[in-house]
N, C-alpha and C positions, 0 to 999 in steps of 0.2 A: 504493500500500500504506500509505503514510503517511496516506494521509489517512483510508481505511476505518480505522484504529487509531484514530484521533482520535475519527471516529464513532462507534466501541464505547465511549470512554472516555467519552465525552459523554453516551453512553447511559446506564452503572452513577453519573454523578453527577447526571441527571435522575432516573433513576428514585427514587436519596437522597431528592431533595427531593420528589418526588411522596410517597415512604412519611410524610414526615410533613405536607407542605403539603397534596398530595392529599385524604389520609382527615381531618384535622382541620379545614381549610378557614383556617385561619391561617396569615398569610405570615410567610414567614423571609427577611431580605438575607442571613442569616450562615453560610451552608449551607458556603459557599469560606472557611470557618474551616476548616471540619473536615477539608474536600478539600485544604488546605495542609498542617497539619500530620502527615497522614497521606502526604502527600507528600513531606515533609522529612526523618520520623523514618525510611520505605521507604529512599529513597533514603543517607541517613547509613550505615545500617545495613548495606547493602549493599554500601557502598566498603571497600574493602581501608587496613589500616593505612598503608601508605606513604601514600597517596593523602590517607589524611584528616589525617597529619603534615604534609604539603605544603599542602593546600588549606585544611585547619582547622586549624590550631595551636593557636588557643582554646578549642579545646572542651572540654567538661565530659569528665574522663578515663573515666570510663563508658561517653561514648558512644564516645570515643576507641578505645577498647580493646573493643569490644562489633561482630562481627560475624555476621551471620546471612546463610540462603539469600533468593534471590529468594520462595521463595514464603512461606517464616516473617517475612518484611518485611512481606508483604501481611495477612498474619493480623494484627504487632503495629500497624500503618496500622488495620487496623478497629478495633482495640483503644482505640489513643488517641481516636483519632475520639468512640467509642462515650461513653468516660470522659469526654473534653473535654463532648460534648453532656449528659450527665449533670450534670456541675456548673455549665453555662450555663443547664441547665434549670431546675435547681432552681427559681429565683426568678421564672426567666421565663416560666414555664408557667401562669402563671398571669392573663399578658396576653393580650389579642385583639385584634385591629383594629390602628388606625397604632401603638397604644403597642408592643405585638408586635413590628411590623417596625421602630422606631426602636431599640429592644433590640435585636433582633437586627442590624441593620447598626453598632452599637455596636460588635458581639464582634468584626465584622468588619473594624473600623477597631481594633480594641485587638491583634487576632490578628496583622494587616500589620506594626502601627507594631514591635511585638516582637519575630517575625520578622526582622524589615529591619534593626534595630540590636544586636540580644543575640548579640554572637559567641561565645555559651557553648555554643548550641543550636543550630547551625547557620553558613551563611556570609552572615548578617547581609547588605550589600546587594549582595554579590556573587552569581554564579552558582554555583549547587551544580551540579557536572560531574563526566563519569566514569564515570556510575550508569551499570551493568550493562541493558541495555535488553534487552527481551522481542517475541517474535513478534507477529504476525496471532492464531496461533490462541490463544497466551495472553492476549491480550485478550480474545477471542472467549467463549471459558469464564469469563474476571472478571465482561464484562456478562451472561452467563447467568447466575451464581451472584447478580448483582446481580437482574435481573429475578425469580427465583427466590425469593429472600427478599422480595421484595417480594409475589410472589403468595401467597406461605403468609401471611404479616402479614396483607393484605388478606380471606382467607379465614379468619381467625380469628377468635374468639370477643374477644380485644381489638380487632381491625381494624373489625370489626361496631358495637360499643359506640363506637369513636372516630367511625365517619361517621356514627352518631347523633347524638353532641354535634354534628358538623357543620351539620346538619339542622335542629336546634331545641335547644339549649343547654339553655337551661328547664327541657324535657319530659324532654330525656334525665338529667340532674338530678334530676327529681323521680320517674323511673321506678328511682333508685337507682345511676346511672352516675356514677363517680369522676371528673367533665372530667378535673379536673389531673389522676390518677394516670394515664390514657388516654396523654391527652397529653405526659406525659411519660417514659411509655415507648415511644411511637413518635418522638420527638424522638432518643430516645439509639440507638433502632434505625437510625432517618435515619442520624443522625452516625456511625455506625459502616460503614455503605454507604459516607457521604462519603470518611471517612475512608479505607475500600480504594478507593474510585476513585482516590482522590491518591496511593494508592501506585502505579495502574496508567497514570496519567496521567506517575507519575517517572520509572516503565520505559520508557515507551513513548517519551517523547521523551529522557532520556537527561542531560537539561539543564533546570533552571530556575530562573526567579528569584521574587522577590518579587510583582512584578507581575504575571504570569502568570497568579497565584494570588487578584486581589484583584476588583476593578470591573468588569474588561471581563468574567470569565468567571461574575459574580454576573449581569448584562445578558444574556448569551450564554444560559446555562444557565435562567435565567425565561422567557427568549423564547421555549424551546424546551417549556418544559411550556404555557405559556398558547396558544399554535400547536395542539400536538401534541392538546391536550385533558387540564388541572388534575384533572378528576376521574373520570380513569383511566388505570390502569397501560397500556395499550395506547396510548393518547393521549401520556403520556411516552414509551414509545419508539418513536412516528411522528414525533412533533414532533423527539427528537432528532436521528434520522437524517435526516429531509428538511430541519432546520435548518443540518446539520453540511453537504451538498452543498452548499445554498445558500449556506452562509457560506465555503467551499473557493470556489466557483468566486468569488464575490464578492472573497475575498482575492488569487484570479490573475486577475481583471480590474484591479483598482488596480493589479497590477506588471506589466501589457499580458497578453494572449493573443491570439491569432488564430486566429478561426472563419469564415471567409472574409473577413469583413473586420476590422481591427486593433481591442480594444475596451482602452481605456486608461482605465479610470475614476479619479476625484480620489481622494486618500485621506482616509480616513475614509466612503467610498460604504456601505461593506458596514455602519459599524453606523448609518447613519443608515434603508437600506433594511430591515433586521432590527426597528427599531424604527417603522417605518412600518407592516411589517407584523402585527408586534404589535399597535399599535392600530387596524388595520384587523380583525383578529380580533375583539377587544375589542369593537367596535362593531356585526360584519355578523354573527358565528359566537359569541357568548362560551363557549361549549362547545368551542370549537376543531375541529381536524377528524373528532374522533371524536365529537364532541358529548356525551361521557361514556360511550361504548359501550368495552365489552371484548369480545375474542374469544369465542364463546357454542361448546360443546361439544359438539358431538348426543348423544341421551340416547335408551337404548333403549327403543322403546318398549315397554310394559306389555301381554300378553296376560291 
């Protein structure tokens, strides 16, 4: 059960990074900005005063004193998300290529180091613990709502204009398309995704830290849209789910299993093989396993 959770969590923060990696064709490191902090403020928000007199003493007396339900965490998780990628955007919307992604894993190294040390905002490099944790099914309904906004984005009239610029930057430019304005309102719609997956990723596991939230799950989460297929929403959530089993059994092979016979792998197996098969993609499939296909609908026919 833990691990199906994992999989849905995996899924609403691939799908994040598809709504804006996907339709704009520009990479982001810094997506697990958003997925933390909307992890951090879910889960704060949701502990009960004792709990956060005991565990966070530092805190800013706002958040101190400031409790909400499980599912109003989730709402104010999009919210930051959303705001944060707004004011990341501003400047950076306006890059493409490596400059892009060296900005973006910037946010993502300034977002860790802050986190990890400001015990005003959180438990700095301690475990945040406690958090209120959530079902199967309320996962189940986050990644819907998450795929969901992603399909009505993708089906819209700005979703449309962004995977033009995609396509031919230039053209879609001189055909009177806003890149940056595009661009950076599906940047802050991503970051608002992110941001509710990190609150559903706080529920779900109940417990976490800084780490969690930085490098292995920016690795993790790319492997699984460049897999699944970059450019499409179906493609994010195949790659997620058949990355999350593979990377499940991978993580109980390093701590031994037995399938008739004992399999005991070295650790660190699982992301060296996640990355091998990355760039086996990369090379035989670059379209991954959907090759850019989305579910197609039957349409009646015309008499």
């Amino acid at each position: 059960q833990l691990e199906f959770g994992n999989a849905l969590v995996n899924t609403a923060i691939v799908v994040a990074l598809y709504v804006f990696i996907g339709n704009s064709g520009v990479i982001s490191f810094g997506h697990i900005s958003f997925v933390a902090v909307g992890a951090y403020l879910s889960g704060i928000l949701t502990l009960g005063a004792t709990e956060k007199n005991f565990v966070l003493p530092a805190l800013y007396p706002w958040l101190r004193h400031t409790h909400v339900a499980t599912v109003t965490s989730l709402a104010l998780a999009a919210a930051i998300g959303g705001v944060y990628a707004l004011v990341v955007g501003l400047p950076l919307m306006r890059l493409s290529g490596l400059p892009a992604g060296i900005a973006t894993f910037a946010v993502l190294g300034i977002t860790y180091n802050v986190l990890r040390n400001w015990e005003k905002i959180g438990p700095a490099a301690q475990a945040l613990t406690s958090v209120p944790e959530v079902g199967v099914w309320t996962l189940t309904v986050g990644a819907l709502v998450a795929i969901a906004v992603a399909f009505v984005y993708q089906r819209s009239r700005g979703g449309r204009m962004l995977r033009a610029t995609r396509e031919d930057p230039g053209a879609a430019q001189a055909a009177g398309i806003n890149v940056y304005r595009q661009r950076l309102v599906a940047f802050t719609i991503s970051g608002a995704l992110a941001g509710f997956a990190g609150g559903l990723l706080m529920h779900e596991l109940g417990t976490i830290t800084t780490d969690q939230v930085y490098l292995e799950l920016t690795f993790l989460t790319l492997a699984m849209l460049v897999v699944g297929g970059v450019n499409s929403l179906l493609g994010a959530v195949v790659g997620a789910l058949s990355i999350s089993a593979l990377d499940s059994f991978l993580g109980d092979a390093e701590n031994g299993i037995h399938l008739g016979i004992r399999i005991n792998l070295p650790d660190g197996t699982r992301l060296v093989v996640l990355g091998a098969l990355m760039a086996l993609v990369l090379l035989l499939r670059p379209g991954g396993i959907t090759a850019g296909r989305e579910l197609g609908f039957p349409r009646r026919a015309r008499i």
